[in-house]
N, C-alpha and C positions, 0 to 999 in steps of 0.2 A: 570426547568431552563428557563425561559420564558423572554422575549426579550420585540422586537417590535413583536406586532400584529396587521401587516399592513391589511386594509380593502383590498387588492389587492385579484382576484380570483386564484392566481397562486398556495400559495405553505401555507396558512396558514389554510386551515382544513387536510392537512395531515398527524395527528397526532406526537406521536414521544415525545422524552425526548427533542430535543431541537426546538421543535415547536414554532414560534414567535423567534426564535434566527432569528438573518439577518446577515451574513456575505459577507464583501466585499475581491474579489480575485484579488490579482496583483501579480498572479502566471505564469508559464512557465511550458512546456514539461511534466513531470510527479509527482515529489516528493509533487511540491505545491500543484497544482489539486487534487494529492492523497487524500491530507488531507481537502479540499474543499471535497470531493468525500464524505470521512467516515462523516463527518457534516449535508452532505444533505441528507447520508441516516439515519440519527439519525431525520433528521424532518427540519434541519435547511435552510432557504433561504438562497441561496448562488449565489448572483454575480458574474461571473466574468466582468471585465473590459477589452476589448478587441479594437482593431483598426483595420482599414484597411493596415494603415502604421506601423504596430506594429504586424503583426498576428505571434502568438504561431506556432512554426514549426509543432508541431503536427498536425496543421488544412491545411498543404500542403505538407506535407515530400510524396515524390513517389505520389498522385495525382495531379487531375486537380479539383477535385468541395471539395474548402475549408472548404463545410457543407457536405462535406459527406469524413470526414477521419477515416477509422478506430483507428487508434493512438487517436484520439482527442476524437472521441464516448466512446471510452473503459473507461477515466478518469474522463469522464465530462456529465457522466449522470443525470439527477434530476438537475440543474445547471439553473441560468436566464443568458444572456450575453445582455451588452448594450455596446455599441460602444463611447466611449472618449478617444479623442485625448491627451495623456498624455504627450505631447511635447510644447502645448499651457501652457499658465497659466490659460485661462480660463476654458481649460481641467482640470487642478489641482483644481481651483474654484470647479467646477461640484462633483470632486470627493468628497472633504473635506463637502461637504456639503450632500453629499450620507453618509457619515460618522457618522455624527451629527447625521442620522437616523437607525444607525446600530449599532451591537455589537460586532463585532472582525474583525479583521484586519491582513490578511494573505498575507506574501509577501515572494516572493524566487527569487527576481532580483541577478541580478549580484552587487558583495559590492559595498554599496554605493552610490546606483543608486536612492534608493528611497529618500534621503535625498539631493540629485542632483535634483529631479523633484521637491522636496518640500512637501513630506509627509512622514519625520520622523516622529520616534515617538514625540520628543516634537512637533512639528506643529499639529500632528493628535490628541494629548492628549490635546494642547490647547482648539480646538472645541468640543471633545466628550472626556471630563476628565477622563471615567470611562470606557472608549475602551479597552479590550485585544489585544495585538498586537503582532503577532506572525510574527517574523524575522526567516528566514530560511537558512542557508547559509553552505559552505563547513566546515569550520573551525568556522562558529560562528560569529559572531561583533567584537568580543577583542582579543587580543593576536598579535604576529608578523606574523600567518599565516592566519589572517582575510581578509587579501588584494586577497586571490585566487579563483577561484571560477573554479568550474569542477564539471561533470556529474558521474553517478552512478558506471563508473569502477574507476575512481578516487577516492568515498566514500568506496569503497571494496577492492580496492588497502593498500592505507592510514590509514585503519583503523585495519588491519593485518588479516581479512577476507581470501581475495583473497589467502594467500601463503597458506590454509590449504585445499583448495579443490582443490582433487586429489587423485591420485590412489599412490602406496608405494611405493618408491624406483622411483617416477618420478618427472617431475617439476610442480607445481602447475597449474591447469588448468583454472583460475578463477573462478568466482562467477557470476552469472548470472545477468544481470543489471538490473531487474525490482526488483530484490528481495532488493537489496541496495534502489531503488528510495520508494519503498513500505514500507520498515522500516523507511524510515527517516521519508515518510509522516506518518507513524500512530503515530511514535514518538510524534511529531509536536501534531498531532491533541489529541493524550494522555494528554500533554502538555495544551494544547487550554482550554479543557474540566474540566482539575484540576483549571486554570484561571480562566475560568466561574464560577464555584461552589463557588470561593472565592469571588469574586467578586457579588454572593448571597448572600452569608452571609455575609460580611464586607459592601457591595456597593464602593469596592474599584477596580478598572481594573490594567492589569499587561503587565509588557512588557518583552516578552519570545522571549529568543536568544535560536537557535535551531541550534547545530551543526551535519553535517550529518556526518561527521567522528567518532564522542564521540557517536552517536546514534548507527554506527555500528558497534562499538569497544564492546558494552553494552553486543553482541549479544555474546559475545567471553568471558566472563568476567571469567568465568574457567581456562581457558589457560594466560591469562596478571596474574591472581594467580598464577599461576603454575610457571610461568618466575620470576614472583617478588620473592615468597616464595621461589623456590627452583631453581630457576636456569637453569629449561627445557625451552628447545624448543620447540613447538610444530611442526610436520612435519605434509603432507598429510597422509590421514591412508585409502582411500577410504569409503568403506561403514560400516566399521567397527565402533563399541561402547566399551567405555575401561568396562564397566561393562556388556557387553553380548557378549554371542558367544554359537552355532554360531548366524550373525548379517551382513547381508548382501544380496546380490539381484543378482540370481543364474538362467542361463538361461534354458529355457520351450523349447517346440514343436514350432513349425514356427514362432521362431526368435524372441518369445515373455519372459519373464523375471516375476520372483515371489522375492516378498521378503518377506525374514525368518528373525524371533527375537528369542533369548530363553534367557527370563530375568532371571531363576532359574533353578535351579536342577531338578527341578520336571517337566519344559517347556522342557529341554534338554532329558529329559525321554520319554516324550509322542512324540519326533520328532523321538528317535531312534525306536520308536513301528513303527510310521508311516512310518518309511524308511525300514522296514524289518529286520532291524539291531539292536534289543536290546540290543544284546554283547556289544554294545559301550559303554554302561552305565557304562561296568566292565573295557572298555579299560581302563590303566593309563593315557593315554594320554590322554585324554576327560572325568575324574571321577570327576575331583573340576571344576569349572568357570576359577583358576588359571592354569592347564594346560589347558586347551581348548583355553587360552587367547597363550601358548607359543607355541603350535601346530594349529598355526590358519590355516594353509596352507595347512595343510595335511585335518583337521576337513572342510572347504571350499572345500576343492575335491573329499569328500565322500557326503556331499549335494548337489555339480552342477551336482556330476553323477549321481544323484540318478532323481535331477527336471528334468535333459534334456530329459528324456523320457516323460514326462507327461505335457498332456494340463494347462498353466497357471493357467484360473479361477477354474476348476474343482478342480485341486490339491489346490489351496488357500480356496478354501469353503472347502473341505476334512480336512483340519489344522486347521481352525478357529474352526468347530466339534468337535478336539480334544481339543481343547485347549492353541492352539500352533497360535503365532501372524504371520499373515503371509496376504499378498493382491497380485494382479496382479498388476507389473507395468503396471500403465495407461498412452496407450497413450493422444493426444491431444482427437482423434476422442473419444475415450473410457471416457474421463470427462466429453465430452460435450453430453455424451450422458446415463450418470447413472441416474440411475433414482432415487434412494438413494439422491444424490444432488437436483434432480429438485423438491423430495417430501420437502425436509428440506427446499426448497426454497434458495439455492445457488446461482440458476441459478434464474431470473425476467426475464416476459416479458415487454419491456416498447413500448410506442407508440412516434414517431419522428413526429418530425414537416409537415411531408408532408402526416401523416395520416397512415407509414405504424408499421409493428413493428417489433421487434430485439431481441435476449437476449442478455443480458447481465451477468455480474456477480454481484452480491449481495454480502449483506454483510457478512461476517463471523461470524456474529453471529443469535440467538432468541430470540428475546423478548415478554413479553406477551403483552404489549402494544406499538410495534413497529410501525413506519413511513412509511406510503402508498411508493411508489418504482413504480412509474407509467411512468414517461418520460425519451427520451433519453436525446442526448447532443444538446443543443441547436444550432441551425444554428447565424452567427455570427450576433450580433443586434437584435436578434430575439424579446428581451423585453424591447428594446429602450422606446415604449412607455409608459407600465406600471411602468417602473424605473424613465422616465423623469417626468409623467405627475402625476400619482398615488401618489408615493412616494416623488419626490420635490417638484409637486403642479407647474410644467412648464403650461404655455398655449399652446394651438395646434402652434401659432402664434411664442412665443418664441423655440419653438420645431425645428419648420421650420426655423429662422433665425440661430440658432446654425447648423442645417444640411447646410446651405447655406453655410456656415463659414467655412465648413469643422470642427467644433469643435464635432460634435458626427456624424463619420463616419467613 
C-alpha cells in the first residue's frame, strides 16, 4: 500500500505494510490519535497538525511542560507535529496544500467544525481527488443526532455498553473510558485501511463517516439479537459466560485474585481433581454445563474457598498444567513488568526528542515484516521544518515570514 515516498529522513526507511503512506491529523484527545497511532505503527507518516492557540488537552491536562504530558505520549508516539494556525486562511492555504502531498485525512473535530475552517470533504477532494478521508464523530455526519458530540462515557453510555458491566442484582458500573476511545479509534482505522486498499486497486479515494456509537454498539451485537429476536434484556451478569461455568475471578492469598474458565465437561473435571473434590463431577447440581449455569452461586463458593487459600500465580501455573484456563489478575505493576509481553514485544522502547527513552505500548499484533516502532510523541512543532521546507519546498526565508505572522506557531 504505498503512498508518497518523501525523500525526508524521518519516517520513510521504516519499513511496514503502510510505508510511504503520509497521513494528515486533525485530531483531539484520544479516539483520533488512536487511530493516527495504529497507522504509524503499521509504517505510516503521520502528522499531526497542532497550535499554540489550539493545543490538544492532552498535551496540558494536570501538567506544566506541554512536551512532556503523559496523556499525549501514550497516543502519539512515532507521530511528526508542525504547528498551523487553523483559524487563519492562510493556515487552511498551508494545510490543503500538505494534502495535495498526502494520503488520508483523519479528523474527529467537534460537527462541523472542519467544514467551518474550510476543509471538507468536497474542498480537500478538490486538491487531492483520490484522498481517503476519514470523519470521526459521536453519531456520524447524518441523521438528527449528527449535531452532538461527546467523549468515551457518552460512546458507552449510548451505545448500551455501559448498562451491562456490573456485578448481579446491582446497577451497572460503567465501562471504562479508554476502552470506548480505543474501539472507536481501531474501528476508524480498520475503516481507513479497507479505503486505502480500494483505492489500490481502483485508484479511487473514499470518504468514511465513522460513528462512535454504531462502533460500540458492534461490540454488543449478541444481545441488540437477543432484544430484537426474542425480546430479552440483557442485565449485568459480572464475570460470568452464558456457555461456561464455573467462569469467573475468585480471590487468592494477599488480596490478590485468579481467574478460572471451564469451557467443557471434561475442563470442569480436571478443576474438581485439582480442587480435591472429584465427587463434584457426580454432584447433580454441577454434572451438565446446564445445572452448573442454575447453581452458579453455590458452584462460585466451592472455587473462592477453595482459591482463597492459595498463592495466585503458583495455583494459575498449577491449572494451566492441568489443563484448566485460568491467569493471575494482573495488576498495573504485574503487566508492565511480564516478561512474556516484553518478549512478544508489547511493550517498545522508544527514544523522545530530548535523547532520553520510555516504553511504551505496541501494537497488538506480529508481523513478519513489521514497522521499526523507534520514537516517542513528538514535542509540539518539532517537525515544522522538515514538513514546511522538505515536503512544501517553503524557503528558510518564507518559513521565517509565516512564523512572524503567527501563521505556523
Amino acid at each position: 500500500m504505498t503512498g508518497h515516498v518523501q525523500g525526508g529522513s524521518f519516517q520513510n526507511l521504516r519499513g511496514g505494510p503502510l510505508q510511504g503512506v503520509r497521513v494528515v491529523e486533525l485530531t483531539k484527545v484520544w479516539a483520533g490519535p488512536y487511530t493516527g497511532k495504529l497507522l504509524a505503527f503499521l509504517g505510516a507518516e503521520v502528522i499531526r497538525i497542532e497550535s499554540e492557540t489550539s493545543l490538544d488537552v492532552t498535551r496540558f491536562y494536570g501538567v506544566d511542560d506541554i512536551n512532556n504530558a503523559p496523556g499525549f505520549k501514550a497516543v502519539n508516539p512515532q507521530k511528526l507535529s508542525v504547528q498551523i494556525d487553523m483559524k487563519s486562511k492562510a493556515g487552511i492555504n498551508i494545510i490543503l496544500d500538505l494534502l495535495r502531498e498526502s494520503d488520508i485525512l483523519i479528523e474527529n473535530l467537534r460537527p462541523g467544525a472542519v467544514k467551518r475552517l474550510g476543509l471538507g470533504y468536497d474542498t480537500v477532494k478538490a486538491v487531492k481527488p483520490d484522498i481517503v478521508y476519514t470523519s470521526m464523530g459521536m453519531w456520524g455526519n447524518q441523521g438528527p443526532l449528527s449535531y452532538q458530540t461527546g467523549y468515551a462515557p457518552c460512546f458507552a453510555a449510548l451505545s448500551g455498553l455501559s448498562s451491562l458491566v456490573g456485578y448481579e442484582g446491582q446497577p451497572p458500573a460503567g465501562m471504562n473510558v479508554r476502552y470506548a476511545d480505543s474501539t472507536f479509534g481501531a474501528a476508524a482505522a480498520l475503516a481507513t485501511l479497507a479505503a486505502l486498499f480500494h483505492r489500490r486497486r481502483t485508484g479511487v479515494g473514499q470518504y468514511i463517516d465513522v460513528s462512535a456509537v454504531e462502533s460500540m454498539t458492534s461490540m454488543i451485537g449478541d444481545t441488540l439479537m437477543d432484544y430484537t429476536l426474542n425480546g430479552n434484556i440483557q442485565t449485568c451478569h459480572g464475570n460470568r459466560h452464558p456457555e461456561m461455568a464455573p467462569h469467573g475471578v475468585y480471590p487468592c492469598l494477599d488480596d490478590e485474585w485468579i481467574c478460572i474458565a471451564a469451557a467443557d465437561d471434561s475442563i470442569w473435571r480436571q478443576l474438581t481433581i485439582a480442587i480435591g473434590q472429584p465427587e463434584l463431577v457426580n454432584d447433580v447440581r454441577f454434572s451438565t454445563l446446564a445445572n452448573r449455569k442454575r447453581n452458579e452461586d453455590a458452584l462460585n463458593q466451592i472455587v473462592a474457598a477453595w482459591t482463597s487459600g492459595r498463592n495466585a500465580q503458583v495455583l494459575a501455573t498449577e491449572l494451566q498444567a492441568q489443563g484448566v484456563a485460568a491467569t493471575k489478575s494482573l495488576s498495573s505493576v504485574d503487566l508492565v513488568s511480564d516478561c512474556h509481553l516484553w518478549n512478544r514485544e508489547f511493550y517498545r522502547e522508544v527514544t523522545e526528542s530530548n535523547g532520553g527513552t520510555r516504553p511504551i505500548v505496541g501494537p497488538g499484533w506480529k508481523m513478519s515484516r513489521g514497522a521499526a516502532i523507534t520514537a516517542g510523541a513528538p514535542r509540539l512543532g518539532e517537525h515544522n521544518a522538515y514538513i514546511f521546507g522538505e515536503i512544501l519546498g517553503l524557503s528558510a526565508e518564507e518559513q521565517q515570514k509565516l512564523s512572524a505572522a503567527g501563521i505556523t506557531r
